[in-house]
C-alpha positions as CSV (number, residue, x, y, z in Angstrom):
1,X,1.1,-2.3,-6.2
2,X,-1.4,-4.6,-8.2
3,X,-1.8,-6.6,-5.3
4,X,-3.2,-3.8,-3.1
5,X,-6.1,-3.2,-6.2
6,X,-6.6,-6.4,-6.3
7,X,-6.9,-7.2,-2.2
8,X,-9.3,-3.7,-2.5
9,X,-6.5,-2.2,-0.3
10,X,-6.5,0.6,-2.5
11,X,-7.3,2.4,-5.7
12,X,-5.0,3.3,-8.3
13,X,-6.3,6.6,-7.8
14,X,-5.8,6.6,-4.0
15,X,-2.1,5.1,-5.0
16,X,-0.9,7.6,-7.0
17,X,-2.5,10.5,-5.0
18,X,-3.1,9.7,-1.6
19,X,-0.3,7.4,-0.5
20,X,3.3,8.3,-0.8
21,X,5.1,5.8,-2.2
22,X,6.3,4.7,1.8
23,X,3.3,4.2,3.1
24,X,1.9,2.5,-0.2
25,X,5.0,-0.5,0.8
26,X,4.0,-0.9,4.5
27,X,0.3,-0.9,3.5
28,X,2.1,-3.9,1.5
29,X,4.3,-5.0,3.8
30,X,1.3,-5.6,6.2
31,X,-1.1,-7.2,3.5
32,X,1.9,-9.4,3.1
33,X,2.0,-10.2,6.8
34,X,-1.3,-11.2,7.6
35,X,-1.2,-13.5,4.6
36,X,1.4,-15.1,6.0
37,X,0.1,-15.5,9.5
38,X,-4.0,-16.8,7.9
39,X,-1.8,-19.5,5.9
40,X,0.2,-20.8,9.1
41,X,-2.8,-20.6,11.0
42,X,-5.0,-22.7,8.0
43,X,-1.7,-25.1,8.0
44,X,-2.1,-25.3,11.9
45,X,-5.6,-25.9,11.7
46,X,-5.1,-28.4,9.2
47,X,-2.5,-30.5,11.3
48,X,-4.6,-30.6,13.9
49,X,-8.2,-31.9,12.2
50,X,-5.2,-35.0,11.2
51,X,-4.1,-36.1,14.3
C-alpha cells in the first residue's frame, strides 16, 4: 500500500482506518490501471511524433 502514500492516493492513517482492506486493492487496482493506459498513450504519442 506504499504506492497509494506515495501517488497521495491515501494516508497511512486513512489506510488503516478508513478503507477496508477491499477497497484499499481496487483503489490500487485502479491507480494501476490508469498507469497503464498514460504509458500506452505516451508510447502512442511517441510512435506517432516518429513517423
Amino acid at each position: 500500500m506504499y504506492v497509494l502514500i506515495k501517488a497521495r492516493l491515501a494516508s497511512k492513517m486513512e489506510l488503516e482506518t478508513v478503507y477496508t482492506l477491499d477497497e484499499a486493492l481496487k483503489l490500487y487496482a485502479l491507480y494501476c490501471m490508469d498507469m497503464d493506459i498514460e504509458r500506452g498513450q505516451a508510447e502512442e504519442l511517441k510512435n506517432k511524433v516518429q513517423t
